[in-house]
Phi, psi and omega in degrees: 000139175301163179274171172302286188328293161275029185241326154299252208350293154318327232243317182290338210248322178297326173286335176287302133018319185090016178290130158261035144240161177279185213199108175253119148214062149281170202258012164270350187282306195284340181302294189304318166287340177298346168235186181231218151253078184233170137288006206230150205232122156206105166013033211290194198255339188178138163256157187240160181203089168314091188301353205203174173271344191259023157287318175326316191278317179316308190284328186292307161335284174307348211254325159256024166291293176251046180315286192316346146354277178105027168296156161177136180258149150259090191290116195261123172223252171300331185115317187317336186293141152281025179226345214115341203314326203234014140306138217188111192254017194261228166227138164254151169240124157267122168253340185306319164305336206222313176278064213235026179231176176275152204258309174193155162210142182275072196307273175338292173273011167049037191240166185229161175244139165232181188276164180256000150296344191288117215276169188248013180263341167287340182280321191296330220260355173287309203288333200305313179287353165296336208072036174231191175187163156289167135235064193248037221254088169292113158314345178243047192303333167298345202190001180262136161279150188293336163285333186279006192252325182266352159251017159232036169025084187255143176238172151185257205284156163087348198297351182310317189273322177289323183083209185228155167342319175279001196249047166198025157270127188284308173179134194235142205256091165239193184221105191307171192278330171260033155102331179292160196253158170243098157304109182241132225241202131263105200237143195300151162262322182262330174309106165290322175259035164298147142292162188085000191269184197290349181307328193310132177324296199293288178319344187254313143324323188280337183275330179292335180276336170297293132032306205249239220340004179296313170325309180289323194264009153289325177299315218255285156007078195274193209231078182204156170346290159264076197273187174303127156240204208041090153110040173298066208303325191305310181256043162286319193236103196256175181310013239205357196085012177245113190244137161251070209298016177273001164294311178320286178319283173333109201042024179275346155073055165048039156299336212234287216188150152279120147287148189217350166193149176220141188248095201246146175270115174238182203225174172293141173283146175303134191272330172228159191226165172183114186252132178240131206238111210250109155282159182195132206284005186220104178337295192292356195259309165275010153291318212267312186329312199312319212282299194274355171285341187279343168306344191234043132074040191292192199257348183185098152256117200232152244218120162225136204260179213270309149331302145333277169316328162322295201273349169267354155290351188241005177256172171307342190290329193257026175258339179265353188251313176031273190301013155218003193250325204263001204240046156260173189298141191284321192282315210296145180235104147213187191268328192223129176263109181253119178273142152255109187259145134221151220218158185173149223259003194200172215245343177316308193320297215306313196294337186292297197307356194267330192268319202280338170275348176274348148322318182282341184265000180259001189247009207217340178302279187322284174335322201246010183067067154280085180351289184174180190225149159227194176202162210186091181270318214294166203261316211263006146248347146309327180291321183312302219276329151318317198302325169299312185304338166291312148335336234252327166343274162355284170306295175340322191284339189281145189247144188225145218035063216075345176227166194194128216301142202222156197249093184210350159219044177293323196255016186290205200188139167207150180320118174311330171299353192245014185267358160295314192291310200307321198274327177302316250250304199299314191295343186280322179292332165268342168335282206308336185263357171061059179254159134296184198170158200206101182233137196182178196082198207283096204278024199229319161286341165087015183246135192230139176263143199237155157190125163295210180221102177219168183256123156276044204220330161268116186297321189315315152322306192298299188298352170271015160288336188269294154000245179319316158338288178310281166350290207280004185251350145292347158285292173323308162306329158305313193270016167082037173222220203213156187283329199244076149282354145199033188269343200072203197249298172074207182287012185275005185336332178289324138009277178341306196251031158285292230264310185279338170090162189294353188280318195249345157297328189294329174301000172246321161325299183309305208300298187311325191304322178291301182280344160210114169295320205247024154074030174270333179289053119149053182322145166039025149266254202260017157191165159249157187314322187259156213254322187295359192263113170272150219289192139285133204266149210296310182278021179253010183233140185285145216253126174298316163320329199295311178311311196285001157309308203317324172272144194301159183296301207301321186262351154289354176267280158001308173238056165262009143286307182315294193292016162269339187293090187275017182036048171286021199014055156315325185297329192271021182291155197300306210296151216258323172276051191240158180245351166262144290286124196284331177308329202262291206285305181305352173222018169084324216273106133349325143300339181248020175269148157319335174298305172283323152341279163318312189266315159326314195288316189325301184254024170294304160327286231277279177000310206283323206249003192219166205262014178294175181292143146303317163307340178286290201305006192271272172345304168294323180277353158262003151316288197328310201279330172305311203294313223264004157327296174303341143315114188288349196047025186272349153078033169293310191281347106041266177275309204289316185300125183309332173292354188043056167283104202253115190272290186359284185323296186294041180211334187255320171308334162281318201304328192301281190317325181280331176267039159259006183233356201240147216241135169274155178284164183277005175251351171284301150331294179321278157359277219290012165239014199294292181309324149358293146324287184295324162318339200251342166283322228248332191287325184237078195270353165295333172288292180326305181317317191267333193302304172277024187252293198296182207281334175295323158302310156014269178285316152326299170326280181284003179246318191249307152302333111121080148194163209219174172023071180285117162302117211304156171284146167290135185282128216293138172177145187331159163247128186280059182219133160327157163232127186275081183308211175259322169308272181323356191261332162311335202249014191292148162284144142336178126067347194264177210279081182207176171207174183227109156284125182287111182290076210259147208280337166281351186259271186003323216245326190224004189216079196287311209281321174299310212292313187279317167344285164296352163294294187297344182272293183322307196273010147287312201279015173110316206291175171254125192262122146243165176258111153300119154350150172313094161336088152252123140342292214095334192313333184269351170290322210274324181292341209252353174090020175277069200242028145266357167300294175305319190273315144327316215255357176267334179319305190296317161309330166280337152319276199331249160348326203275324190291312166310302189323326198269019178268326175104007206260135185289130189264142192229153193220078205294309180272135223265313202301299182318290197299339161297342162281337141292326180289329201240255213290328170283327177319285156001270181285005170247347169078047182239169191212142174076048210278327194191155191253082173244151201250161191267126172357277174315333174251004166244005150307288207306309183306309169315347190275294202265016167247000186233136162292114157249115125003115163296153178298170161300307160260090241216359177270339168280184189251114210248136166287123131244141172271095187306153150311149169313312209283325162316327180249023160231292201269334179264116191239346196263030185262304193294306210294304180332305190268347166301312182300330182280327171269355167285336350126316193226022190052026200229149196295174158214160173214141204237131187239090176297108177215048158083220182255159162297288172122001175261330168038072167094219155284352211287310171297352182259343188304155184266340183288312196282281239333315176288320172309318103031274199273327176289330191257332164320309216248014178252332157244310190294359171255334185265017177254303216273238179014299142340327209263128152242177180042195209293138161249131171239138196239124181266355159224151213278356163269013169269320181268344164318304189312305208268357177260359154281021166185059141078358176252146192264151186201167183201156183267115152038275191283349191262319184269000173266316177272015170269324163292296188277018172217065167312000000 
């Protein structure tokens, strides 16, 4: 391993060099590179993040330059691999920050040149307007990049028809292991004067040794959908006069070379679609199904197991797919789901393939336990019921009673016809180990993804990764297939020379040897340059549980989200109207994703209990506390994260523990007196108004309090509703028509205009309207780490709230974020469950709706918006459906545009530290959607129209525009 000193040195020379990117090694930045979605944990010494392509050829240059060191680079791309593939205790080069665009594109030959960052729901979503696509289709499509795709020649839903990553590469742009660049090509065997011909110093050696081996690697190379990759000697050389090493390059996981540009052939998108989802009372049975289902030539069938289907009834996923899921028979037990896609250019193609699968199920629904069927045109719920099949890693992931499905043999791959016996053979081998288990994917391809269930926090545990690891790749190998189809290899490396036989490993020893002699590229994964060296071994890399004994039982409880984060970067998704995570998608910075989060705190935990330097952990720990500053608490990550990692929580519990060492600032002080304040503000609010208006408050305000653009108090006047002190509740009447709105203490004190509203729609419909006494939520104590504070002022809510309840009358609730705190933060901090039943505004409209006749309004043409609040487009996801229904419901369209966070998320946008950050996560959707928007918008969170009336735009909540309809 390099020294410090010479790792300044290096550092000195890359800049002298001319690299313009940055060069991270603090030691939370390298903590936060240190895992994947592996079990496995490694340090580097430093990420380099390339600004330009030929910062690439730079770090490789300096990197053998100072080979005698102990320098080796790792090429890094989403982060997303299950084996290490992208792990490194070395230097990583991350292209994902900075090299992230498309390059070029050919409409007419249909081909793109991209960036190796460029991520791939972004290339798709560049292709789109073309009719074209990758097709190439990942689960983890959000965040997996097109170099991390080409090096682990990645496939997934579709590959029956589609193939893998390599067979629609044009030509790829590297960077040799000694810095020079390669157009690595499809090249004539006979043609002498192409560029590029086999002639090339490197390329002509690597084809005799491939070459004088075809005969074995016809023999070993089996003949199926997903055969060995890394090092893919068999479709290097086709019948045709051509040898191609970019099959070679294609799952070598950057063993070979740096990709620095790629060149994709991409195709038309299918115009029409039809998923037919087929159930089954006997898992193997529907596995067995596959074979005659492939008769109707469909484009991808993948398999989700009775486990799966379970755990997605209890996730956010399933308020969209519901409405086809939810209508099976209640007596069905069943076990297996085979989703069936076929795809086609006329709605003519489809009804044939539609006639032709039903055929197959009418000779074949007994025989195999078949349930029922549904079929399924509509796009955008096929798309819903794909998102589960995306999901299901994720649910898999979650943990229950301590284990949780862990990913180290998930990919194996067998011919499909052998793939029913191969899945018995497996499931029995796991019976015997007394595993729980998760099973799914692509059963048209013969890849069934697996995860035991296991706690790596128990060595005993630890030790069945080698176990089973061994088995299961001596099984796959019985049934003619491979341990890796399709995740690539990683630390399975030892592998290797099971699968290629003694003959054709030395030929990848060699093949390496040719592209790197001195063993620098992504060192001791799947081979080495001396054929006598052997790689690294799966149980020699440290394990993150193995780290995470480290941390005390009692703060592994405390924080078992952060140790839940199994860092498949779902946070690092591209897309901007997603709503995890704005910190992240607005600075790039990886410290600031829930993910990098989670790994700090891990080993902020672990420090604290261990003999490290003070100075490091001083050092991780005010990163940590800066990162989660910088956290919005909008609770995206909650829901959206498949692990339900809720960084809030884990966020208002470190502020608690740091500031038992740490002195608060006097705008923290503020915070925790914020309700307080405003109650006492809202009594006079024309006075208030001018106190926080003038330049003198101003400044107070933003220097010492460090907040800014404070929202005006309401202007004060009666509401034409009771407030049901403890006196009135004694004298309530029974039996009447009524309902009780829960009065919350920030719409009281600055959103008035909402409170009478929703006062005036209930009393059209008949009810008797009251008002609960003032509601403080508590919510900025529980955010800001006040939580003994917090947990008192939840007592009180809960007093509060139980004496309503028992009147028996339904407590209703206009703002999501408050009514949703019964459900998430007082359960939590008081550890009770199921504590009062409050209905949201919006679903008992609904309800009220669908029991009455209403007279559409008069006026009814312009064109009306709404922007949901975040929490509303993660953890309430039935809010938006709720207010589309109620106004079809009133004959009037409504269109609902999920366009991520605001950036005010609360207080977060009035604090003076956020403010730029703030104004940055704003302008990345909700201003260029809000610009856009003709006729009324409407916003259901009232620091969403805070935001959006801090830049000039008018917005009304829902309920202000609804009683402008119905009360004219």
């Amino acid at each position: 391993m390099p020294l410090i000193e010479d790792f300044i040195q290096l550092k000195k020379e890359l800049k002298l060099a001319g690299f313009k990117g940055d060069i991270e090694s603090s030691y939370a930045e390298r903590i936060v590179a240190s895992t994947d979605n592996s079990i496995y944990q490694l340090t580097p010494e430093a990420i380099l993040y390339p600004q330009e392509l030929d910062d690439i050829n730079r770090v490789v240059s300096s990197v053998i330059k100072h080979r005698q060191k102990g320098f080796s680079l790792c090429a890094r791309g989403g982060g997303t691999g299950t084996n290490g593939q992208s792990l490194s205790d070395n230097l990583i080069l991350d292209c994902s920050r900075h090299l992230n665009k498309v390059i070029d594109f050919d409409l007419e030959n249909q081909t793109v040149s991209v960036q190796p960052g460029v991520v791939l729901d972004q290339l798709n979503y560049f292709l789109k307007p073309y009719g074209l696509f990758f097709p190439i289709d990942i689960s983890s499509s959000s965040r997996a990049t097109l170099g991390g795709m080409v090096a682990t020649d990645a496939s997934g839903k579709g590959s029956l028809i589609y193939g893998k990553t390599s067979n629609h590469i044009v030509n790829l742009d590297l960077v040799l292991a000694d810095g020079s660049d390669y157009r690595c090509k499809n090249i004539s065997l006979l043609d002498k004067n192409q560029s590029n011909t086999i002639n090339s110093n490197l390329i002509k050696p690597v084809y005799r040794l491939i070459d004088k081996q075809s005969d074995e690697i016809d023999r070993i190379f089996p003949d199926m959908n997903r055969g060995l990759t890394g090092y893919n000697l068999k479709q290097c050389i086709s019948q045709n006069g051509f040898f191609n090493p970019c099959y070679l390059i294609a799952g070598s996981e950057g063993t070979l070379a740096i990709t620095r540009q790629i060149t994709l052939r991409v195709i038309p998108k299918p115009t029409h679609k039809m998923l037919t989802v087929i159930f089954y009372d006997n898992f193997l049975r529907g596995l067995e199904h596959v074979q005659p289902l492939l008769d109707s030539q469909p484009a991808a069938i993948e398999m989700l197991d009775d486990k799966i289907l379970k755990l997605a009834r209890q996730d956010s996923i399933w308020i969209e797919v519901k409405s086809v899921l939810d209508k099976l028979p209640e007596d069905a037990d069943i076990k297996a789901a085979n989703f069936v896609e076929h795809v086609g250019c006329s709605e003519e193609e489809l009804k044939q393939y539609q006639l032709d699968i039903q055929k197959i199920l009418d000779k074949t629904t007994s025989s195999y336990s078949v349930i029922l069927h549904k079929v399924e045109m509509d796009p955008d719920k096929i798309l819903s019921l794909w998102n589960l099949r995306k999901k299901a890693v994720g649910l898999l992931g979650q943990s229950q009673n301590g284990k949780r499905g862990i990913a180290f043999v998930e990919d194996t791959a067998v011919p499909p016809q052998n793939l029913a016996s191969y899945v018995t053979s497996f499931k029995q081998l796991l019976d015997d180990n007394k595993l729980n288990y998760g099973m799914y994917g692509h059963a048209d391809a013969g890849v069934l993804h697996v995860r035991p269930s296991l706690n790596l926090l128990q060595a005993t545990d630890r030790m069945l990764i080698r176990k089973i690891s061994d088995q299961v790749a001596l099984l796959a190998k019985q049934n003619g297939g491979v341990l890796w189809g399709e995740h690539g290899r990683g630390f399975r490396g030892e592998y290797t020379a099971l699968f290629f036989g003694e003959k054709l490993y030395p030929v990848l020893c060699s093949i390496k040897k040719l592209f790197d002699p001195y063993n620098l590229l992504n060192p001791q994964k799947l081979t080495t340059p001396d054929v006598n060296k052997k790689v690294i071994a799966l149980d020699a890399i440290t394990l993150r549980g193995e780290l995470d004994t480290q941390i005390k039982p009692n703060d592994q409880a405390d924080y078992a989200g952060a140790l839940s984060c199994n860092g498949n970067g779902a946070c690092y998704n591209w897309k901007l109207d997603e709503t995890m995570c704005p910190s992240y998608k607005a600075t790039r910075n990886k410290l600031y994703s829930p993910k990098g989060r989670a790994a700090m705190l891990r080993e902020w935990l672990r420090l604290k209990n261990s003999n490290a330097s003070t100075l490091q952990f001083k050092q991780l720990e005010q990163q940590l506390f800066n990162s989660l500053q910088h956290c919005l608490s909008c609770k995206s990550c909650t829901s959206s994260c498949p692990l339900k990692v809720d960084i809030p929580e884990l966020k208002s519990r470190f502020l608690s523990d740091w500031y038992q060492n740490n002195s608060r600032r006097f705008s923290s002080l503020f915070n925790r007196y914020f309700e307080s304040l405003i109650a006492i503000g809202r009594q006079y609010p024309q006075l208030s108004n001018v106190l926080i208006q003038n330049k003198h408050s101003k400044s107070f305000l933003k220097n010492i309090a460090g907040l800014n653009n404070l929202p005006k108090f309401s202007i004060r006047h009666k509401l034409n509703a009771p407030v049901l002190n403890q006196q009135k509740l004694k004298t309530l009447k029974t039996g009447e028509k009524a309902v009780i709105l829960l009065c919350d203490n920030y719409m009281l004190s600055f959103d008035r205009k909402t409170l009478q509203a929703c006062i005036n729609i209930l009393m059209k419909f008949g009810y008797r309207v009251y008002l609960s006494e003032v509601i403080r939520n508590g919510k900025l104590l529980h955010v800001k780490g006040y939580r003994k504070e917090f947990k008192q002022q939840s007592k009180k809510v809960l007093l509060q709230t139980k004496l309503l309840a028992n009147t028996g009358l339904p407590l209703i609730s206009i703002e999501t974020v408050s009514r949703l705190m019964f459900e998430i933060e007082y359960p939590e901090i008081l550890q009770q469950k199921n504590i009062i039943k409050i209905h949201s505004i919006e679903s008992f409209l609904l309800n009220i709706l669908q029991q009455n006749q209403v007279p559409p309004p008069v006026n009814n043409n312009q064109a009306i918006t709404l922007l949901p609040h975040c929490m509303e487009q993660t953890t309430a996801k039935e809010s938006s459906q709720q207010w589309q229904a109620i106004y079809e419901k009133l004959g009037v369209p409504l269109k609902v545009i999920n366009a991520g966070c605001c950036g005010m998320s609360g207080m977060f946008g009035h604090e003076q530290e956020n403010a730029l950050l703030s104004e940055d996560i704003f302008n990345l959707v909700w201003k260029p959607d809000l610009y856009s928007i003709d006729g009324t918008v409407l916003m259901s969170g009232f620091s969403c129209r805070c935001q959006s009336e801090n830049h000039q735009i008018s917005s009304i909540h829902p309920l202000v525009h609804l009683a402008a309809l119905l009360l004219p």
